[in-house]
Structures are given as structure tokens and as C-alpha cells.
N, C-alpha and C positions, 0 to 999 in steps of 0.2 A: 027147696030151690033157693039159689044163692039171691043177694038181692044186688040190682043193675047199681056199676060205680055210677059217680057223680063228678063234672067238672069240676075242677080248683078257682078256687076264686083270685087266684095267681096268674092267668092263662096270661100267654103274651100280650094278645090288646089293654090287660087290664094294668101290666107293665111298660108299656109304652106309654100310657095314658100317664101313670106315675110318674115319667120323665119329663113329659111336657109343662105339669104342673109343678115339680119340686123347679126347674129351671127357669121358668115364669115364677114361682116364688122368689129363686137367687135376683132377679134383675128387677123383682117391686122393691125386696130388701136392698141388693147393694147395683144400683142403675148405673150408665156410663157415666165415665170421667166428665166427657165434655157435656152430657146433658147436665149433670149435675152443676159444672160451675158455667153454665149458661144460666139457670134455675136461680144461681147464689146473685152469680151478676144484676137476673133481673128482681131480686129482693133486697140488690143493693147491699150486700153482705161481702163488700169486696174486701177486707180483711180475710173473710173467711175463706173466702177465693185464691188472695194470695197464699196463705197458708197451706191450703189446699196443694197448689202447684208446687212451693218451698218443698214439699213432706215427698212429693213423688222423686221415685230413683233416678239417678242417670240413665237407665234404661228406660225407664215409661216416658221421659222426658225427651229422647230420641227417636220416641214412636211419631212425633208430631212437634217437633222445638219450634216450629214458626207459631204456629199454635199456642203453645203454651207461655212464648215469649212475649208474644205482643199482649195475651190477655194478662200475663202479671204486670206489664207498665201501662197498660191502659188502667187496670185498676187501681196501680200506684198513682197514678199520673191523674186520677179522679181524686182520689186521697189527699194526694196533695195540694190540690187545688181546693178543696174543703179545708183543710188545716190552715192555708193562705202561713203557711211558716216557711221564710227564706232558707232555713240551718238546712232544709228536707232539698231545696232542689238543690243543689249540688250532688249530692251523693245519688239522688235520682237522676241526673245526668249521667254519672258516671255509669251504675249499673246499664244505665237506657246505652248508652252507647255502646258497653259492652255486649249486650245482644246485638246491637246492628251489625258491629264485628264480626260476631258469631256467626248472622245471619248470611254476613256475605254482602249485606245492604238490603233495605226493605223499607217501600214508599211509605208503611203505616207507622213504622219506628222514625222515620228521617221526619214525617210530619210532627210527629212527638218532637223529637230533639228541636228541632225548631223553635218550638212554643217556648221548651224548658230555657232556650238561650235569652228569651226574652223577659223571662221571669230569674235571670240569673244575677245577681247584684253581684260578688266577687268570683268570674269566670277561669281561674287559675288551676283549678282542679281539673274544672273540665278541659280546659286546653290541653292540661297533662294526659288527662283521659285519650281524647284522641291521637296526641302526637303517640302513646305506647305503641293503639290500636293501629295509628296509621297504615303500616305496611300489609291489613289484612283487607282492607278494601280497594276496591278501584277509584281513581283520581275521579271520574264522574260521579260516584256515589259518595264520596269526601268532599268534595268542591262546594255543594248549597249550603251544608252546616257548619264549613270552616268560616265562609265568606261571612257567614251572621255571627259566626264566634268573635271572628276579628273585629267586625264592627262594633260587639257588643262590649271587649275587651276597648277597645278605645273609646266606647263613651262613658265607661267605667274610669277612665283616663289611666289604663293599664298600658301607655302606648309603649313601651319596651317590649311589652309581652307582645303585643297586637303585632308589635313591625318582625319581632321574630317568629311567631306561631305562622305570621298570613306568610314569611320567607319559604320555611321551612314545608310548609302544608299545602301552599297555593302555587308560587313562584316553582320551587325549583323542577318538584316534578314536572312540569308542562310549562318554561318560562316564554313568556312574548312581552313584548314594548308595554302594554299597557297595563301588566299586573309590576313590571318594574317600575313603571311612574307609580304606582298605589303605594310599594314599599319605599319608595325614595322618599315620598309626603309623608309615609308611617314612620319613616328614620328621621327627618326631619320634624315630628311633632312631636315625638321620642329625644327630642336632642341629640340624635346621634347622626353626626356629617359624616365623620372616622370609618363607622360602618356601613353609611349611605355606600361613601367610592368605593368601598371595599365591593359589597354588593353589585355596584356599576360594573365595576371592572371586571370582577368573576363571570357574571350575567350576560352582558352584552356581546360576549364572544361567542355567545351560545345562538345570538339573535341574527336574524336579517333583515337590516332595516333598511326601511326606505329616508329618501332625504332628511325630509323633513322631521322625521323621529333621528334619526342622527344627530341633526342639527340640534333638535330640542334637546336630548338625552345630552347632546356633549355638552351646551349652556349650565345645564343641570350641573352636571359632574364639575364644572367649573366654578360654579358659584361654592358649591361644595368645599372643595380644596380650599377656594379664597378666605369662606369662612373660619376654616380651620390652618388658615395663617401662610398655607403654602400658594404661597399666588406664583411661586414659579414654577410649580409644575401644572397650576391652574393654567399660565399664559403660553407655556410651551403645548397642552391640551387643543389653547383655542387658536395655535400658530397650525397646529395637525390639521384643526378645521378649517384654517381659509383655505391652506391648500385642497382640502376634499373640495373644497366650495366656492372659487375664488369668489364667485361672484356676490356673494353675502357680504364685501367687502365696503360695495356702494352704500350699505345700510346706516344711517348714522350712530341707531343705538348699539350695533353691532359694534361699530366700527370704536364707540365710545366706552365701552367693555374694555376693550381692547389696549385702548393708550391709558386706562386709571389701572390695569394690569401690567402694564411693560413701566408706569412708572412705579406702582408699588414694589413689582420686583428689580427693579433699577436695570429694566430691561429695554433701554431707549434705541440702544441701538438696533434692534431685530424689528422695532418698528419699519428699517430700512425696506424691506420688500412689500412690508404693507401699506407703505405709504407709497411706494409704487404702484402696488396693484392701483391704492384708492386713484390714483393720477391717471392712470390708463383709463378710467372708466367717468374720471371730472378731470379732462384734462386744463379746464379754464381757472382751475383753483390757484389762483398764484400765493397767496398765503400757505397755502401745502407747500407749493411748490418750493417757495426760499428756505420754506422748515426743513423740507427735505434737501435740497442742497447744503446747509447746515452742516445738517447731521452728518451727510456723506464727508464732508469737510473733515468735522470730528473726527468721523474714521479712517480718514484718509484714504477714502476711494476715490478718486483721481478720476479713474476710469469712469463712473457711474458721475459723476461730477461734468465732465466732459459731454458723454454722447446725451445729458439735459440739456445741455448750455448749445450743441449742436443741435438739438431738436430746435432749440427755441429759436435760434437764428437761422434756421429755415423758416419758419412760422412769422418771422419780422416781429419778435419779441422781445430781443436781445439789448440788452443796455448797452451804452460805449463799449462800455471796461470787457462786456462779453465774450468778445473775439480776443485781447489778449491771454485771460483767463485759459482762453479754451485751444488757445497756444501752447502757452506754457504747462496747462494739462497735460495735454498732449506730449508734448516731451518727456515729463514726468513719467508718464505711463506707455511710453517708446514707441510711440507713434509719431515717429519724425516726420514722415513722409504729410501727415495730416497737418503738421506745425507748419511744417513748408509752405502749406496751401493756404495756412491763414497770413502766417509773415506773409507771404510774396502777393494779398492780396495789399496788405498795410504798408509795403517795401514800393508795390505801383503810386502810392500816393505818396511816394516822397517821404517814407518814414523810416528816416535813418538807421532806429535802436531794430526796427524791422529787419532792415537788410544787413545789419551786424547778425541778426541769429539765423540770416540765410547764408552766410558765406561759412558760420560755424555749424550748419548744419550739413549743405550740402558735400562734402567730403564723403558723408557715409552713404549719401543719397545717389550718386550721382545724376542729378537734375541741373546739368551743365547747359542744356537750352535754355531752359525757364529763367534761372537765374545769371544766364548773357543776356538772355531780353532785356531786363533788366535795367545793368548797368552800360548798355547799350541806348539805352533813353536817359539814363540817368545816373550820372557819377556825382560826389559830393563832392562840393568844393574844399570842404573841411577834410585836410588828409586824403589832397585827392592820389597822390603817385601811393599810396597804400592801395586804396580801390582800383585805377588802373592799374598798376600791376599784379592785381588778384584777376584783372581783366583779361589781360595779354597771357597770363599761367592758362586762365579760363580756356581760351580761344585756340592755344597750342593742343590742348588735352581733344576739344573738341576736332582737331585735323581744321583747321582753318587759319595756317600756318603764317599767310603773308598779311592777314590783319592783325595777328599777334605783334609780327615784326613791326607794323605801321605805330601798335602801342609802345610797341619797345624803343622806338625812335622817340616818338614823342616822353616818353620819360627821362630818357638819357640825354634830351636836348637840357635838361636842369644837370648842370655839374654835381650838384649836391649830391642825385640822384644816381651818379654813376658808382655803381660795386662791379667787382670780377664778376659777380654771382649774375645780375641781370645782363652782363653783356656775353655771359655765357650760355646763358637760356633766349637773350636771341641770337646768337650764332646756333643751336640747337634747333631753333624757330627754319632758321634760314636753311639751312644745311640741308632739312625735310622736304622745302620745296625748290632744290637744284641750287640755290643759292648762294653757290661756292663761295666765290669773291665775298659777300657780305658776310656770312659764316667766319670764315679766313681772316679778315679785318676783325671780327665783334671777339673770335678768340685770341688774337694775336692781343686787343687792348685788353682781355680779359687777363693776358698773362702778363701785360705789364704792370698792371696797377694791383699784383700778388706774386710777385714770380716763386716767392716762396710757399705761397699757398698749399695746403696737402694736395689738391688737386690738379698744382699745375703740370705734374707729368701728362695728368690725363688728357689735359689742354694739350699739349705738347702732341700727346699721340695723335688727337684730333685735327691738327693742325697739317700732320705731317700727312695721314691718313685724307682728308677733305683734297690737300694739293695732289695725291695721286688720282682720286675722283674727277678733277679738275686737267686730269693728263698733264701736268708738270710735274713730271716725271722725276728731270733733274733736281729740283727743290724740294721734290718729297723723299728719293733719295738722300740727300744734305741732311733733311730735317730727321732720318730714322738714325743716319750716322752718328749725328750729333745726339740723339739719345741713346742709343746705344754703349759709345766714348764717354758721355760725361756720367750718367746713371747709372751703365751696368745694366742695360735693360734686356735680359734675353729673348722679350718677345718680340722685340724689332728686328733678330735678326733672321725670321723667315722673311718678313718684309726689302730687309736689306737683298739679300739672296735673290728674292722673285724680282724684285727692281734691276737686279745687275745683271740678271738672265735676259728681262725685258728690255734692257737698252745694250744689250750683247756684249755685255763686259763681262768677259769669259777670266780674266786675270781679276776684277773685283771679285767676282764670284766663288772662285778659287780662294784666293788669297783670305775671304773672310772666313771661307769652311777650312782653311789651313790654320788663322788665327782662333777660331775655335776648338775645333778639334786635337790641335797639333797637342800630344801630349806634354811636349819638353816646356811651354810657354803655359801649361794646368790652367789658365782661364777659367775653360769649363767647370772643374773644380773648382773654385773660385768661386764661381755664379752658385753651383752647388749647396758647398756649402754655408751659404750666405741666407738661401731661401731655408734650408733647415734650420738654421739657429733664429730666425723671423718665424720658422713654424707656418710657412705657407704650403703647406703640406699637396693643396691642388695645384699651385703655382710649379711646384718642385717636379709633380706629378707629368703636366705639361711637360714643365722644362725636360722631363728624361723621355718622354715619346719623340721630342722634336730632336734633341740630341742621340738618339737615335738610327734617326732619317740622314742627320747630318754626316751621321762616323758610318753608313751604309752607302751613300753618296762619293763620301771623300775615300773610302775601301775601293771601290769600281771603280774610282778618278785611276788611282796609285796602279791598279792591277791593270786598266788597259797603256796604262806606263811602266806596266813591267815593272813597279815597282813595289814586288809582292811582298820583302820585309814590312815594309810599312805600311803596308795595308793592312797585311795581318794584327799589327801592333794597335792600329786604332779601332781594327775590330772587336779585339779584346776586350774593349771597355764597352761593348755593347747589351746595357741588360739582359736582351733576350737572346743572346749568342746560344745557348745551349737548350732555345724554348722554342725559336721561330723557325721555320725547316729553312726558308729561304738564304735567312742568314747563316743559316750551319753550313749549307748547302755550300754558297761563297766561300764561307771560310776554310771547309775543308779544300774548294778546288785551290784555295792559294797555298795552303802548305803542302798540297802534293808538286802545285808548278815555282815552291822554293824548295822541293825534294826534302819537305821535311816530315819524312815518311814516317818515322819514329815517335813525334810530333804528334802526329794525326790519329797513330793508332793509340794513344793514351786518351786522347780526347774522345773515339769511337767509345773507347772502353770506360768511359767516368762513370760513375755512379750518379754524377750529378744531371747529366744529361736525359730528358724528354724522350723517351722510348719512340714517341709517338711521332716524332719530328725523321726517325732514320725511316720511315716508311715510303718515302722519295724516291722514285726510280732512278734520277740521278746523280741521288746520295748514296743507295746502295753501290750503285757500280761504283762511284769513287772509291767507297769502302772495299770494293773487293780489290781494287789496286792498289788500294793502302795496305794491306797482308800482301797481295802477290810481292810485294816490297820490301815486305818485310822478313819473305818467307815460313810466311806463315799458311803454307799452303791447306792445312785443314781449315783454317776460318775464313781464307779465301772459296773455299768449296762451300762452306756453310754459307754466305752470303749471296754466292753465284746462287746456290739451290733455291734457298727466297724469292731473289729475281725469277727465276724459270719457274717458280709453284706461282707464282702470280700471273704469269701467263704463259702454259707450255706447249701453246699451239703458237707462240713465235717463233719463226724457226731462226731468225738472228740470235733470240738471245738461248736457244735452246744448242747452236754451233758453239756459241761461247761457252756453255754448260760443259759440253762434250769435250770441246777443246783443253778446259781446263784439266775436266777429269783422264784423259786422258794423257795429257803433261804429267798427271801425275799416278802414271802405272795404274789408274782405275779404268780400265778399258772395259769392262763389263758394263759395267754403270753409264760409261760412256756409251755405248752399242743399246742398252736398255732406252736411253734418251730419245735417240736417233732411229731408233726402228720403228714409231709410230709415225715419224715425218714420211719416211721411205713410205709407206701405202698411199701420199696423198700428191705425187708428179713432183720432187722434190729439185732444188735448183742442182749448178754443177760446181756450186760450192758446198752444197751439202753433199752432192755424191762422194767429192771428194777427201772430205774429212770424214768420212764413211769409211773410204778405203784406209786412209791413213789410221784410223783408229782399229782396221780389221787388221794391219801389218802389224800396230804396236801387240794385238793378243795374240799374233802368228795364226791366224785363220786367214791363210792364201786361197782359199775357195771364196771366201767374202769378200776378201779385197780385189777377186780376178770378178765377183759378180759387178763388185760396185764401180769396176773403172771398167766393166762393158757398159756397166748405165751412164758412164759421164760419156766417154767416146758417145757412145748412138748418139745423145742428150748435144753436143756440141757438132757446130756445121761444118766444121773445119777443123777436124781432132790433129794433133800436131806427131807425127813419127817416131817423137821422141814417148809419147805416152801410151803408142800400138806398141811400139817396141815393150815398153815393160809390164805393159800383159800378157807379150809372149813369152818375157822374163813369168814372170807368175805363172803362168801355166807350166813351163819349163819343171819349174820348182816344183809346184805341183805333181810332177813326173808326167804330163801330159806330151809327150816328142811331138807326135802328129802333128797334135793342136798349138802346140809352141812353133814348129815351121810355118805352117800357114800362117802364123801372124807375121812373125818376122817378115813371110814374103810380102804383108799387105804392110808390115813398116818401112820398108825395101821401096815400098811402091809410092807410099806416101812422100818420102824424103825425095824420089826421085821426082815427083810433081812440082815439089814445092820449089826445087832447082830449075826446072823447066820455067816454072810462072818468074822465078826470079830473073833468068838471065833475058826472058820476054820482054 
């Protein structure tokens, strides 16, 4: 018998048991990382610890880097503080920081870096350190250990570095007012002003501040510049600020900044608005005050000079001399009207040089009451007929004409005093208010004591002119004659003219428009060309509108005296003979009634002649008698037809139409005319030239219709016109109808003998 197998000493439980234990054997021999250098830490074997983590891969080192980072600088960071040697922390900062980098930030490293700053004696490395790392952290995780860097770099007295690292690291990323104040005191304990403004400038654009850091920040920035020598763009800085501020103005040290700025930059003058603000807010400062008018002096601000000197003498602060000052300001700066008002308070008290710069001022003013008041209280005896007669000018301008005259007497009663000139300005005076006679008198002496004067024609005209106002007629007549004869004067002679019409001197009248006019005695010409070669080119202008009127006047004299050569001959000379219809008008009718028909149709026909002027209804018709005249029956048909297209529902000028054209073998034309009249109860002078134009085309059926419509048309048809419609019918071949008329022409003739011998 076989013998029973036997289990293996291999069986599974005995193999799993083997796993448990070789495993538990792996982990007595090689245990975990982190037990093991917790184990090293606490036997204080931190070398061996660092070591330990150095030797691990970049892989095993990313199983746990927070881990493994803080425990190799805490165990350096123990180390180092045993060794107590400065060379070590430096470069212990550097690595420390570069795990905080790595880390991302971490409160157990930022604790560390802390310490290491404080045990840092030259901090430069580490600055470098973190400005590399900088852009791998967040501004709140860089913020606690920059701020102790910088501190520690400045008491290191690294302050160049300090004011740059705390820029760069602190300020820029996240800047406000009050890490800019830390860097301006960092630049400033750094020696550096140049890159303090620089900083200002960049920075502050970025800021929004309130007043008061404004304020402070622009001080700052100021002093800054000043130091580094440029006080003029320091002062122009703190001229930005009053305006942001006026009122910082009132402040003394403020205000004391300010003027050892505008002198150092030889900027005295711009003090001007600041020493005004300061004035508006101490207006009792009179020591400002005189500085500031001063200065305005210097600059010749007149203006700004003035409305002071006007403040202050409203105020009853004003010296003497203040109201001329503020006078002649005033002038200066062309406010006359304000100079006015100071003269004419200084002019009421009797102050002569006052009312000298009233009389030369007001011209452009005119303040002609104010300055009558005036010298209506008060003329100077000194050169008084100068003042009144600026008085009596005064008093004429103003329309208060008969106190002017009262001045003008009393000046002229001094002989010395008498010119042409003031006895002409009061005859000017007088003339205004009715005051013929005196006028009359003041020009008459006015013209003797100049008679050569350039003005005394004028005189003259005044004279002669004032007597026809005066209704002395006959010596204003006299006086136009007399300038007319001795000067040549041709504006006298409408006056001559209207006078000798007005005192019904029909042979004066005549007789001057014949001495004018008259061609053979060229006067006119004369006058002509007198004013041409003088170049009075409007005078000349006048003179040919009036010479005109005159040669149209003396034409219609001559023509209702049939005396139509010679009217024609001075209408010739009339500028507008070929412009004005009226005149063509005339002229044509006198060379048709001196039959100078040949004459007329040249003249129709000029090239020079105004198209516009033959538009005249009783220029065409002339015109068509001037052809019919000439026998020119086509352009008498042409001009007839014009007439009739202007209006050919007349039937006068529509007989004359037909009449013509049928005069001239156009008898269709003519019947075309007249057959619209014929529908509308036409007269029995139209019937008649009806017939007579149906005879000229031998259409005896139309001439027998149209002289049944005149007979019916007429109340009493005469025997002789029944008779030759019975001719016409006759003609016609009508026998019948041709006897019965004849018997009713028979009957007719025999009535009308009856009524006769009744």
C-alpha cells in the first residue's frame, strides 16, 4: 500500500507570512524619508539632514517640496546661527529666498527671511536675490520682507540701494502718497534730488490725492528742484499750486517760499497775481499794497494800476495825487469815458489843467451836457474867448441854438475876436433857429472880412439861399445871378430857373434855359469842360442829369413853337437820347413833324440804340409811320404786327393791323386778323374794313355778308350803301336778290328826299 502524501511547507499561508515579514524587514532596514530626517533633526544631525534632502532627485523632491524646503533652511538657518559667521548668511538668504519663490510664498520661510535680514550686515545680494525672484510672487507676499530689507539696507547706509530696491519692489507695483514720501526721504538721504523729481513726476500721475498730500507732495517736489539749482521750474511748480489752492496764499511761510523763489529765479514779476491773491484776502496791507503797485508800474500795467488806485478811493484811502494818477491811467489804458469822470470831478473845482483834458477828450466822448455844465458855471478868465467859443461850438452841437448865438455876440463884441470863421458859425447858429436876418447879417460880414476866402462861394450860396427862406425872392434871385455871371457856377442855375418861374418871369426863364442850352453861344460846354479838367467827376455828374432836364425842357419849349429844327438840334446833345424812352419818344415825334423821315428811320435802326426803350406803344406807332414813309412797307408790317401781338383783342389797333396789310395785297392775313373780332358784336367800322378787305381778295360773298352786318349794325343805312349790295349781289349773279335791293335802295333815297324837303 502506497504511503498518504504530505503538505508542502511552501503552502500559501506559509508564503504570505514570508511577505509580511521580508517587508517589515525592508522598512526596519530602509524606513521613511521623512521619519528618518525627523529622527536626524531630533539628534540634531542637521548636516546630515541637509545632505540627506541635497542627494534626493528632482522627482522625490516634488513628492513634497514644501516639506523638504523649509526643513533644509530651518536646518541651515539652525546651523547658522551655531556658526554665528556673517560670510554664511548672505548666501542663506539667497537660497531661503529662492525656495519662497519656488514656493509661491510661505509664512514658515517669510519668518526665516525675516530673522536672516536682521543678521544681514551687507544686504546687496540679497536685494539682487529678490529683485530676480520678484515677478514669481504676489506683492503681499514680497511686501513684509522688502520693507525690512530696505530698512536694513539703509542702516547699513546702503541708501542708494535702499531708495532704489524699496522703488522698484515697494512703490511701483502698488504706488500711494505715502510709500512716495518714504522714497523721496530714501532719495533724499541717498543724495539724490535729480532722481527724487524724477520719481515725483512719474508717480504722482499715477496717484489721487487729496489736498493736503498735494499740497505737501508739490512743497516737496519744490524744494527738490530748488536744491538742484533749478528754482525756475521749482517757482513755476509752486505758481501751479496757488492756483490749485488759492487760498494757501494767506499763509506766511507759504507765501515766504514763494518770493525767495521768484527772486532767486529773477521771477519778480509773476509775483504780480500773487500779490494780489495775498491783497484780496489782507486787504489792509498797505505796504503790499505800494509794492504791488510798484511793480505793476514796472510792467506797465496801467490797467491793474488803475482799478487799485479806483478801489482805494472808494475806500477813502486815496492820496491827493491818486485821482490824477488814476486819470491819466485811465487814458493810457483807453478808458476815456472813466478819465472824463475823474477830470470833470477836478474841472467842478475850478481846475483848469482838468478842464484842458475835458475839452480834449470829449470829441470822442461825446459828453456834451457834462462838460456844458460845466463851463456854464465856470469859464476861465485866462483865455477866456478860447473857452467860450469851445462854449457857443458846445451849445450849437448840442441843438440849443439861440444861447450859442448869445455866445457868439458876446465874443464878437471884442474886435480882435472877430474871424469870417466865428461869424460864420453864428450865422450857421442863427439860420437853425429861423433866424434869417441875423444869419444874413453874420454871413454877409463873414464875407467881407474874406471875400477871397476858399469858402466864400459857399457863403455866397448861403446868403442867396437863406434870402429865398426869408421870401425875398428878388434878392435871392440878384444874389444866384450874380454867382452864376461872376463864378460860372452851374448849380445856381436850377435855382435861377425855379425863382423866375416863381416870380412869373416866363422871358427870364426862357432866356437863361436859351443861354444855356443854346448850342451856338457852347456855354454848357464851357461849364463842362471846366469841371472835367478840375476832375469833379460828381459835380460833372450832376451837372449832365440837370443839363439834361434843361435841353428836355427847352426841346418841348421850341416844339409847342413849332419850332422843331431846333429842338431836335438841342436834343441831340442829350446823354440819354438813345437810353431814356421818353426822350427817344420826343425826339422821334419831331423829325417825323419836320418830315425828316429818312432821319428817323436811321436812328430806328442804330446799333447804338437801347432795344429796350422802342417797347413804347407810342414809339412803335411812330416807328411804323416812319417806314410807311419811307416805303418801307415790310418793316412797317413788322412793327404794326408787335403792336397787335401786344394786344390783339384791340380792335383799334387790330383795323390798323388789317388796314395796313391789306394796303398791301396781304388780304388773307388781313381777313385772318379780323375774323376773331367778327364773333365778338363788332363796330361798323370794323364791319366796314371787313368788306373792303373781302373786295381787295374778290370774295363778293363776304363783302355782301359784311355790308349786310354794317347796314342791320347802322340806324339809318344811307341808299347809297343798300344800292351796292345790290351791286354785289348783282355781281354775285344773284338777279332776284339784286332787284329787291335796289327796290329797298329806291326806297331809301326816296325817304331821305321826303325828310329833306319836310
Amino acid at each position: 500500500m502506497d504511503a498518504k502524501p504530505q503538505k508542502s511547507i511552501f503552502a500559501w499561508e506559509h508564503v504570505l507570512l514570508l511577505v509580511v515579514v521580508i517587508i517589515g524587514g525592508i522598512y526596519w532596514v530602509f524606513p521613511d524619508r521623512r521619519i528618518v530626517l525627523e529622527r536626524m533633526i531630533e539628534s540634531k544631525e542637521y548636516n546630515r539632514a541637509i545632505e540627506t534632502i541635497q542627494q534626493l532627485s528632482p522627482a522625490d523632491i516634488a513628492t513634497d517640496p514644501h516639506y523638504y524646503r523649509i526643513t533644509e533652511i530651518q536646518c541651515r538657518y539652525i546651523l547658522t546661527l551655531e556658526k554665528n559667521d556673517p560670510s554664511t548668511w548672505e548666501p542663506m538668504f539667497v537660497d531661503t529666498w529662492k525656495y519662497y519663490a519656488e514656493l509661491g510664498g510661505s509664512s514658515e520661510l517669510q519668518e526665516i527671511l525675516l530673522k536672516i535680514v536682521l543678521s544681514l550686515k551687507n544686504p546687496e545680494s540679497a536685494i539682487e536675490a529678490v529683485s530676480t525672484q520678484q515677478g514669481k510672487l504676489a506683492y503681499t507676499e514680497i511686501l513684509p520682507v522688502a520693507t525690512a530689507l530696505t530698512k536694513h539696507a539703509l542702516a547699513n547706509e546702503l541708501q542708494s540701494l535702499a531708495a532704489s530696491f524699496f522703488l522698484k519692489t515697494i512703490v511701483e507695483p502698488q504706488p500711494n502718497y505715502a510709500r512716495l514720501i518714504e522714497l523721496i526721504e530714501l532719495r533724499r538721504y541717498a543724495n539724490q534730488p535729480t532722481m527724487a523729481v524724477e520719481d515725483i513726476m512719474r508717480i504722482r500721475q499715477q496717484l489721487t490725492l487729496s489736498s493736503a498730500e498735494d499740497y505737501t507732495l508739490t512743497l516737496l517736489h519744490a524744494g527738490l528742484l530748488q536744491s538742484t539749482n533749478e528754482v525756475n521750474k521749482a517757482f513755476e511748480l509752486i505758481l501751479s499750486l496757488t492756483q490749485r489752492m488759492p487760498e494757501r496764499i494767506k499763509e506766511d511761510e507759504f507765501y515766504a517760499k514763494i518770493e525767495l523763489l521768484a527772486m532767486q529765479s529773477d521771477r519778480q514779476k509773476d509775483l504780480l497775481p500773487l500779490l494780489q491773491q495775498r491783497l484780496a484776502v489782507k486787504p489792509d496791507d498797505e505796504p503790499r499794497f505800494r509794492h504791488y503797485l510798484s511793480l505793476l508800474m514796472a510792467e506797465q500795467k496801467f490797467k491793474d494800476v488803475a482799478e487799485l488806485l479806483d478801489a482805494h478811493i472808494k475806500k477813502g484811502k486815496a492820496l491827493p495825487d491818486d485821482l490824477r494818477m488814476l486819470a491819466q491811467l485811465s487814458e493810457w489804458e483807453g478808458k476815456a469815458d472813466k478819465a472824463f469822470d475823474i477830470y470833470l470831478k477836478l474841472a467842478q473845482k475850478n481846475d483848469r489843467p482838468a478842464l484842458d483834458r475835458l475839452l480834449a477828450l470829449n470829441p470822442g466822448l461825446f459828453r456834451h451836457y457834462e462838460l456844458a455844465d460845466v463851463l456854464n458855471q465856470w469859464i476861465p478868465s485866462e483865455n477866456e474867448n478860447y473857452y467860450r467859443t469851445y462854449y457857443a461850438r458846445l451849445l450849437s452841437t448840442l441843438g440849443d441854438y439861440d444861447s450859442a448865438v448869445e455866445q457868439y455876440e458876446t465874443i464878437l463884441k471884442n474886435t480882435e475876436a472877430q474871424t469870417p470863421q466865428l461869424y460864420a458859425e453864428m450865422a450857421d447858429a442863427a439860420k437853425t433857429t429861423y433866424r434869417f436876418d441875423t444869419a444874413i447879417q453874420a454871413y454877409q460880414k463873414s464875407l467881407a472880412l474874406a471875400p477871397d476866402a476858399p469858402d466864400a462861394l459857399k457863403t455866397q450860396k448861403q446868403i442867396a439861399w437863406l434870402l429865398t427862406l426869408d421870401r425875398k425872392y428878388e434878392a435871392s434871385l440878384a444874389a444866384y445871378i450874380t454867382i452864376f455871371e461872376t463864378q460860372k457856377q452851374p448849380n445856381a442855375l436850377p435855382h435861377i430857373l425855379s425863382l423866375a418861374s416863381m416870380l412869373g418871369d416866363t422871358a427870364l426863364y426862357n432866356s437863361m434855359l436859351e443861354k444855356l442850352i443854346t448850342v451856338n453861344d457852347g456855354f454848357a460846354d464851357d461849364v463842362a469842360i471846366k469841371l472835367t479838367a478840375n476832375k469833379n467827376l460828381e459835380e460833372l455828374a450832376a451837372w449832365e442829369v440837370n443839363m439834361n432836364q434843361y435841353r428836355r425842357a427847352l426841346a418841348q419849349n421850341y416844339s409847342e413853337q413849332k419850332r422843331f429844327n431846333e429842338a431836335i438840334r438841342i436834343l441831340e446833345k442829350h446823354t440819354g437820347l438813345l437810353t431814356n424812352a421818353d426822350v427817344f419818344d420826343l425826339y422821334l415825334y419831331l423829325l417825323t413833324a419836320d418830315k425828316q423821315f429818312g432821319k428817323a428811320m436811321q436812328v430806328v435802326e442804330s446799333p447804338k440804340l437801347n432795344p429796350s426803350i422802342l417797347e413804347n406803344l407810342s414809339t412803335m406807332e411812330t416807328i411804323v409811320w416812319i417806314y410807311e414813309s419811307n416805303k418801307r412797307s415790310d418793316k412797317a408790317i413788322e412793327w404794326m404786327e408787335r403792336i397787335y401781338n401786344s394786344n390783339p383783342n384791340n380792335q383799334k389797333t387790330a383795323i390798323s393791323f388789317a388796314r395796313l396789310l391789306a394796303a398791301n395785297g396781304l388780304s388773307a392775313r388781313a381777313q385772318a386778323i379780323i375774323e376773331p373780332i367778327l364773333k365778338d358784336k363788332p363796330g361798323t367800322e370794323f364791319l366796314r374794313l371787313a368788306m373792303d378787305i373781302a373786295l381787295a381778295g374778290e370774295n363778293y360773298k363776304e363783302a355782301e355778308r359784311f355790308l349786310t352786318l354794317y347796314i342791320n349794325a347802322c340806324e339809318t343805312p344811307s341808299a347809297d350803301d343798300i344800292s351796292f349790295l345790290a351791286d354785289l349781289k348783282l355781281a354775285r349773279g344773284d338777279a332776284r336778290g339784286s332787284q329787291q335791293t335796289y327796290y329797298l335802295a329806291l326806297k331809301a333815297h326816296l325817304k331821305s328826299k321826303i325828310q329833306l324837303w319836310e
